[in-house]
C-alpha positions in Angstrom: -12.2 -16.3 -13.1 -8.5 -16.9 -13.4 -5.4 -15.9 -12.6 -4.2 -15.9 -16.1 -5.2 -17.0 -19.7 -3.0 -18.4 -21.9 -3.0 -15.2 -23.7 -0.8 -14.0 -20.6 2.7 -14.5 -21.9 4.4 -11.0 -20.7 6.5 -11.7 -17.6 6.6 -8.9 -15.4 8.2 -7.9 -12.2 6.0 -6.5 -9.6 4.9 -6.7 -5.9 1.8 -7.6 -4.4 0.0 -8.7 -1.1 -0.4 -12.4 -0.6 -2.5 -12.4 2.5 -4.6 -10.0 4.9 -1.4 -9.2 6.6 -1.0 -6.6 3.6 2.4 -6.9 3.3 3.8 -6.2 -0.2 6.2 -8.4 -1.2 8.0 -9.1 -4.6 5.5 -10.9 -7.4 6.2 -12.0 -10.3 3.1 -12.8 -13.1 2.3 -12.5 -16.6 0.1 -9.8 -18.3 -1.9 -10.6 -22.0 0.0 -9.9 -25.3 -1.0 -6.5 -26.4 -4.1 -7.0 -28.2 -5.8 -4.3 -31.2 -7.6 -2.2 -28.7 -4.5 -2.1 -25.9 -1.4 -0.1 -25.2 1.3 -1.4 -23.3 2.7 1.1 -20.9 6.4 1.1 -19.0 5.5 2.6 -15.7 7.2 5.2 -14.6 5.5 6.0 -11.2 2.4 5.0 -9.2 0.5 6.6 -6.3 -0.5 4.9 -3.3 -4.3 5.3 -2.3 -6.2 4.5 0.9 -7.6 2.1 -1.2 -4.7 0.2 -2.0 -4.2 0.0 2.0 -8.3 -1.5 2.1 -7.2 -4.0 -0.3 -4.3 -5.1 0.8 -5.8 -6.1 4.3 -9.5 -6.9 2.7 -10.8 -4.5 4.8 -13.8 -4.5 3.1 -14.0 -8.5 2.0 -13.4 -8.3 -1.2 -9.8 -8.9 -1.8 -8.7 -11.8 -4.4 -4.8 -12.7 -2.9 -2.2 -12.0 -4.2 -3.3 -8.6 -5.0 -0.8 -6.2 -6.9 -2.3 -2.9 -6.0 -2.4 0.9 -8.0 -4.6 2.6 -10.0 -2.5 6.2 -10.1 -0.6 5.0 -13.2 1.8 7.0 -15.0 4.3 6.0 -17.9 5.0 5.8 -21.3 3.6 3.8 -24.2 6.1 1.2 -26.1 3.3 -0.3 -27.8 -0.2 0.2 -29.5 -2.7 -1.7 -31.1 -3.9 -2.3 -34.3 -7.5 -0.2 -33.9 -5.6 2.0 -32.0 -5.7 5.9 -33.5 -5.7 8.2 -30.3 -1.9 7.0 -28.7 1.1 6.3 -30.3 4.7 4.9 -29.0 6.6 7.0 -26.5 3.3 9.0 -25.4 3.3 10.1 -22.2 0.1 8.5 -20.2 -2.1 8.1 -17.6 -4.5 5.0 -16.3 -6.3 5.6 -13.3 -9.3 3.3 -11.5 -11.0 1.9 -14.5 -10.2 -1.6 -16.5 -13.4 -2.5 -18.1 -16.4 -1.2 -18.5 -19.5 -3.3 -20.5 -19.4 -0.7 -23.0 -23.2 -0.7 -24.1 -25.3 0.9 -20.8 -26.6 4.2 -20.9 -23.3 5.1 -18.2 -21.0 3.8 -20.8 -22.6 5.7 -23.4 -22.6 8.4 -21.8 -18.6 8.8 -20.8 -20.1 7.6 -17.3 -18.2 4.4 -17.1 -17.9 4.7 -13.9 -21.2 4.2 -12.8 -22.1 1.1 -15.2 -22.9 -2.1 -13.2 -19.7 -4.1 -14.7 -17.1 -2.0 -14.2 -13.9 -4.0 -12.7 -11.6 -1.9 -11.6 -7.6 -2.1 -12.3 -6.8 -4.1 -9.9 -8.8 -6.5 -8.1 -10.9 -7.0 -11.2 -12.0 -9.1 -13.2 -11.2 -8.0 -17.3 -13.5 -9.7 -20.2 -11.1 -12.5 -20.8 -12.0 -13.6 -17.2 -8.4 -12.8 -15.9 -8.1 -10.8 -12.4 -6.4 -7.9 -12.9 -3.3 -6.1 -11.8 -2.3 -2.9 -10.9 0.4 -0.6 -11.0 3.1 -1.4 -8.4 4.7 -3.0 -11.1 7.3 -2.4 -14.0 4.6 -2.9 -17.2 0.7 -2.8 -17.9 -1.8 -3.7 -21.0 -4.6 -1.4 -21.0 -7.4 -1.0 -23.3 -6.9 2.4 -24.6 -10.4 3.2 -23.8 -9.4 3.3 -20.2 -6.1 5.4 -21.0 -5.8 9.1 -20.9 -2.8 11.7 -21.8 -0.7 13.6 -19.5 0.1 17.5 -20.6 3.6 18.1 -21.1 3.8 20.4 -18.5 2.9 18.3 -15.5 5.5 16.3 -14.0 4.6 12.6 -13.7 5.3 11.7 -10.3 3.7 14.8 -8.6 0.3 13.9 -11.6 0.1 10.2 -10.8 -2.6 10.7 -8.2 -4.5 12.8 -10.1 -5.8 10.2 -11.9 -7.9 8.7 -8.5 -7.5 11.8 -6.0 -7.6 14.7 -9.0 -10.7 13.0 -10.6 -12.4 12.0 -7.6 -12.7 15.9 -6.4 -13.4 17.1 -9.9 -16.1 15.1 -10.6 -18.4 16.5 -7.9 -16.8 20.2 -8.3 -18.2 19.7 -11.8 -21.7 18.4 -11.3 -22.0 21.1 -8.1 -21.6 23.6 -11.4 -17.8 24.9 -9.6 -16.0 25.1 -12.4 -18.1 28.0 -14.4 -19.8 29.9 -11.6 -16.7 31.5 -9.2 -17.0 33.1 -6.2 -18.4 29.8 -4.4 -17.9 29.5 -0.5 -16.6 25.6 -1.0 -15.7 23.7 2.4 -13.3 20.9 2.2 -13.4 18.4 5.3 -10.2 16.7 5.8 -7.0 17.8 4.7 -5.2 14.6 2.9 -4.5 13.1 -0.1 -7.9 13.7 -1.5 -8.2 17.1 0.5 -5.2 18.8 -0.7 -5.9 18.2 -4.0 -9.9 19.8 -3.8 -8.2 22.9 -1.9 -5.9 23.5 -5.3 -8.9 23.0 -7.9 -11.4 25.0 -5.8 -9.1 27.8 -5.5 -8.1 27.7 -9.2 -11.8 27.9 -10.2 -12.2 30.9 -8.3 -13.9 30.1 -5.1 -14.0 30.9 -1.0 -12.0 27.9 0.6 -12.5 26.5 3.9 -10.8 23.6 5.5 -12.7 21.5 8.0 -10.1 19.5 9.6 -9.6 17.8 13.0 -6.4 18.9 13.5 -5.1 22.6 14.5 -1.5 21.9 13.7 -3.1 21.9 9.5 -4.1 25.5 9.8 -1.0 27.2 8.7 -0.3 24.6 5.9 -3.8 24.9 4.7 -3.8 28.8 4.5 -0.3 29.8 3.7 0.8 26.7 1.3 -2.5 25.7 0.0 -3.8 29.2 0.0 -7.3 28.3 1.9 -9.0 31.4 3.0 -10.7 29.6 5.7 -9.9 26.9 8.4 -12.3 25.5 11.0 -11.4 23.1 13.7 -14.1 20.5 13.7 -13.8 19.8 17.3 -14.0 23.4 18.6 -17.4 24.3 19.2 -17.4 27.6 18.9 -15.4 27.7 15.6 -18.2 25.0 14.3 -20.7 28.1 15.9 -19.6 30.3 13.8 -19.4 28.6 10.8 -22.9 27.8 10.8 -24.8 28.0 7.4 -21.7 29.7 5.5 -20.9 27.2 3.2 -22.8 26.3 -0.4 -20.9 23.4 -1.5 -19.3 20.9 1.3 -16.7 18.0 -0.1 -15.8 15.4 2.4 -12.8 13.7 1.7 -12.4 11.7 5.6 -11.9 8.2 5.4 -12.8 7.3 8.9 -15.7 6.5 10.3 -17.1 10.2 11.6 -20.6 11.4 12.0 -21.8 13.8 9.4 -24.7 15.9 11.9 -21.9 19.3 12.4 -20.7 18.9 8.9 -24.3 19.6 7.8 -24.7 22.7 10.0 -22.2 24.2 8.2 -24.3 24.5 5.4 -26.3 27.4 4.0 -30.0 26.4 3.1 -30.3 24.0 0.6 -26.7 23.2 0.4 -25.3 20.2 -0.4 -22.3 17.9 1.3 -20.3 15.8 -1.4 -19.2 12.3 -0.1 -16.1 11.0 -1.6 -14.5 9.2 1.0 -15.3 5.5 2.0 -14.7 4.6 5.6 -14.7 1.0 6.0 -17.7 1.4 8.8 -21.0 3.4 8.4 -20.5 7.1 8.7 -23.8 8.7 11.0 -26.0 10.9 8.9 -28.5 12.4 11.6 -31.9 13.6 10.2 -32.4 16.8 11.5 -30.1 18.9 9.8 -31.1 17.7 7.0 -34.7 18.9 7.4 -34.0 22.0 8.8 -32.0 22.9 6.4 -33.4 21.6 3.2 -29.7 20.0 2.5 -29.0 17.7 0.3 -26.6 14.6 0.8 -25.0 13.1 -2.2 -22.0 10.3 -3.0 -19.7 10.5 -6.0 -17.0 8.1 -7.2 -14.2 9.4 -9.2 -15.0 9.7 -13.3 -15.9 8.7 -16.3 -12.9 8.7 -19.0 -13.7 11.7 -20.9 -13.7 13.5 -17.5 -10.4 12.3 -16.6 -9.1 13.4 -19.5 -10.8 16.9 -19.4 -9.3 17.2 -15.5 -6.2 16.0 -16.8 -6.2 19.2 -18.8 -7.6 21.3 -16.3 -4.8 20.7 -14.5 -2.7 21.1 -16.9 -4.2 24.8 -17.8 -3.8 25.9 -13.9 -0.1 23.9 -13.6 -2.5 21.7 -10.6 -0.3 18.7 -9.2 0.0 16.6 -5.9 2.2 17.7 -3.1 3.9 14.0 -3.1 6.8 12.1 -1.7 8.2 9.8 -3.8 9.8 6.5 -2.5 11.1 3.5 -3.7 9.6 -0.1 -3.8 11.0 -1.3 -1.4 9.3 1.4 1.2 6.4 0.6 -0.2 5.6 -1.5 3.3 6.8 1.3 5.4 4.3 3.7 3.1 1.5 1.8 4.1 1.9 1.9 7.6 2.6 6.0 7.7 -0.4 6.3 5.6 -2.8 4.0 8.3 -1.4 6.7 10.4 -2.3 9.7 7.7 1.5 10.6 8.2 1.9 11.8 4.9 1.9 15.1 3.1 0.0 14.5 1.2 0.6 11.6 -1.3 3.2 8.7 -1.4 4.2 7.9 -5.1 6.0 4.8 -6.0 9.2 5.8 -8.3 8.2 1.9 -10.0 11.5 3.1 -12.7 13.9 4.2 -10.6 14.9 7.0 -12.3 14.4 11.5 -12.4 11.1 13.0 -12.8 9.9 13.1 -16.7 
C-alpha cells in the first residue's frame, strides 16, 4: 500500500481530512497518468454522502488519513485511453462508489461488482497498482472506464451527482423486490433523507402506493405535497404505527442511526420484506418475533453493479428523476458536514468542485 506510485505524476488540487477531527482542509496530491483502460474526468460537482462524514471521523475504523472523500462524481471527460471504445473527450460522466473490482468472480461476471470480495471503493481504497485512492472533492480523477457510467443529456449534473450512490442504492433493491415491472405496490420508505427522498421519486415513477415512515411530523407536508407520497406515518405515534399494521409489501429503510427494526416489521403484510440500505455505525435491534409471526423476510443491499448504474442512470433519465440538492462551495464543505451530522439538509449537499453554472 502506498500513497502514490511513480506512475502518479498528475498534480491536483483537492481537499481532504487529515485526522479524526474530520475536518476538510486543502490537499494537494498526484493521480496516475491516464492509462489504456482509464478516462480522466474534470469534475464538475460532487455529492456529499453520510459516508463521507463516517470517513472522515473513522467512525467505523477504517479510515487511511488524509482521506479525500466523494464517490457522487460528475464531470466531463478530457481524456480516454487507448482500449477505450465506450467514452470519448467532452462526454458528460458519472463515477459513483466503485474503483476496482477483481474482474474474474462470478459477482464481476455477472455486472455484480459490487458484491465481489475485492472491491476498493473510490476513495479509501486501495486500486491494483497498490495506490490508496481518492475521491471526488477535488478538481480531476483517472478512472478505469469500467467503473464509469454516462449522464443523459437531460439531467442536470449537480442535482444527478448523488444518484450515482443515493439513486443506485434505492434502485438496486426496488429492482430485485421486482418494483420496477409490477405497479401498484404499497412501498414504505423509512426516513426521509438523502437516500429517502430519492426512493419516494423512483417508487412513485414506477407506479406504486408510497408511504413515508419518518420520525419527524414537521416531514409530512413535504413528503406528500412535494414529493407526492400518498402516505405518511409517524414512527413514534402509536396509534398511527396501529394502523399501519400489515399494509405494506415492500419496506426500504434508508435511517442511518442506530434504531430498532421490531415496529418497522409490523408494518408489514405477510411475508413481506424490509430492505436495509442504511449503515448506522452501531448495531440496529432486529427482534425475532415479528419476524415469525409474520413470515417476513429481512434483507441488506449495497448500492450496484455498473451495468445497473448505468441502466438507473437512464431510468432517471426516462422519468426526468434528480436530487432535491443544495449546492455549496468548497470551502463550506466543513460547515456541510456538520448540518448533515445534524440531518439539516434537504435533502443533499453537492459540492460545485468547478465553480461555475449547472451543465
Amino acid at each position: 500500500m502506498a500513497l502514490e506510485t511513480p506512475n502518479h505524476t498528475q498534480t491536483v488540487a483537492g481537499w481532504a481530512a487529515y485526522n479524526s477531527s474530520g475536518k476538510i482542509a486543502p490537499y494537494i496530491f498526484k493521480r496516475r497518468e491516464n492509462g489504456v483502460n482509464d478516462v480522466t474526468i474534470k469534475v464538475m460537482y460532487c455529492g456529499i454522502c453520510h459516508t463521507d462524514l463516517h470517513h472522515v471521523k473513522n467512525d467505523w475504523g477504517i479510515t487511511m488519513y488524509p482521506v479525500v472523500p466523494g464517490h457522487e462524481i460528475t464531470g466531463v471527460i478530457t481524456k480516454v485511453g487507448s482500449n477505450v471504445t465506450n467514452f470519448k473527450v467532452k462526454d458528460r460522466v458519472g463515477v459513483g462508489c466503485l474503483a476496482a473490482s477483481c474482474l474474474e468472480c462470478e459477482f464481476c461476471k455477472n455486472s455484480q461488482e459490487n458484491y465481489c470480495d475485492q472491491i476498493q471503493f473510490t476513495y479509501n481504497g486501495i486500486f491494483w497498482d497498490g495506490s490508496i485512492t481518492y475521491g471526488g472533492y477535488s478538481k480531476m480523477l483517472v478512472a478505469d472506464h469500467r467503473y464509469v457510467v454516462h449522464m443523459p443529456d437531460n439531467l442536470p449534473m449537480d442535482a444527478a451527482a448523488p444518484l450515482l450512490c443515493a439513486g443506485i442504492t434505492v434502485y438496486s433493491p426496488m429492482k430485485d423486490s421486482q418494483l420496477l415491472e409490477s405497479p401498484g405496490k404499497k412501498v414504505g420508505i423509512v426516513g426521509l433523507g438523502g437516500l429517502g427522498h430519492v426512493a419516494v421519486k423512483m417508487a412513485k415513477a414506477f407506479g406504486h402506493h408510497v408511504t413515508v415512515i419518518s420520525t419527524s411530523p414537521s416531514k409530512e407536508q413535504e413528503a406528500r405535497q412535494r414529493l407526492g407520497a400518498d402516505g405518511f406515518i409517524v414512527s413514534t405515534n402509536a396509534e398511527q404505527m396501529q394502523r399501519g399494521k400489515r399494509t405494506l409489501d415492500v419496506i426500504l429503510d434508508t435511517v442511518s442511526a442506530k434504531h430498532s427494526l421490531g415496529l418497522i416489521l409490523e408494518l408489514l403484510k405477510v411475508n413481506g420484506t424490509l430492505v436495509v440500505v442504511g449503515a448506522p455505525e452501531r448495531p440496529i435491534d432486529l427482534p425475532s418475533f415479528p419476524l415469525i409471526f409474520g413470515k417476513r423476510a429481512v434483507k441488506g443491499s449495497m448500492t450496484g453493479g455498473m451495468k445497473e448504474t448505468q441502466e438507473m442512470m437512464d431510468v432517471c433519465g426516462k422519468h426526468n428523476i434528480t436530487c432535491d440538492v443544495e449546492l455549496i462551495k468548497p470551502d463550506q464543505i466543513n460547515e456541510a458536514l456538520e448540518r448533515l451530522a445534524r440531518n439539516d439538509v434537504r435533502y443533499r449537499f453537492v459540492i460545485d468542485i468547478a465553480g461555475r453554472s449547472k451543465l
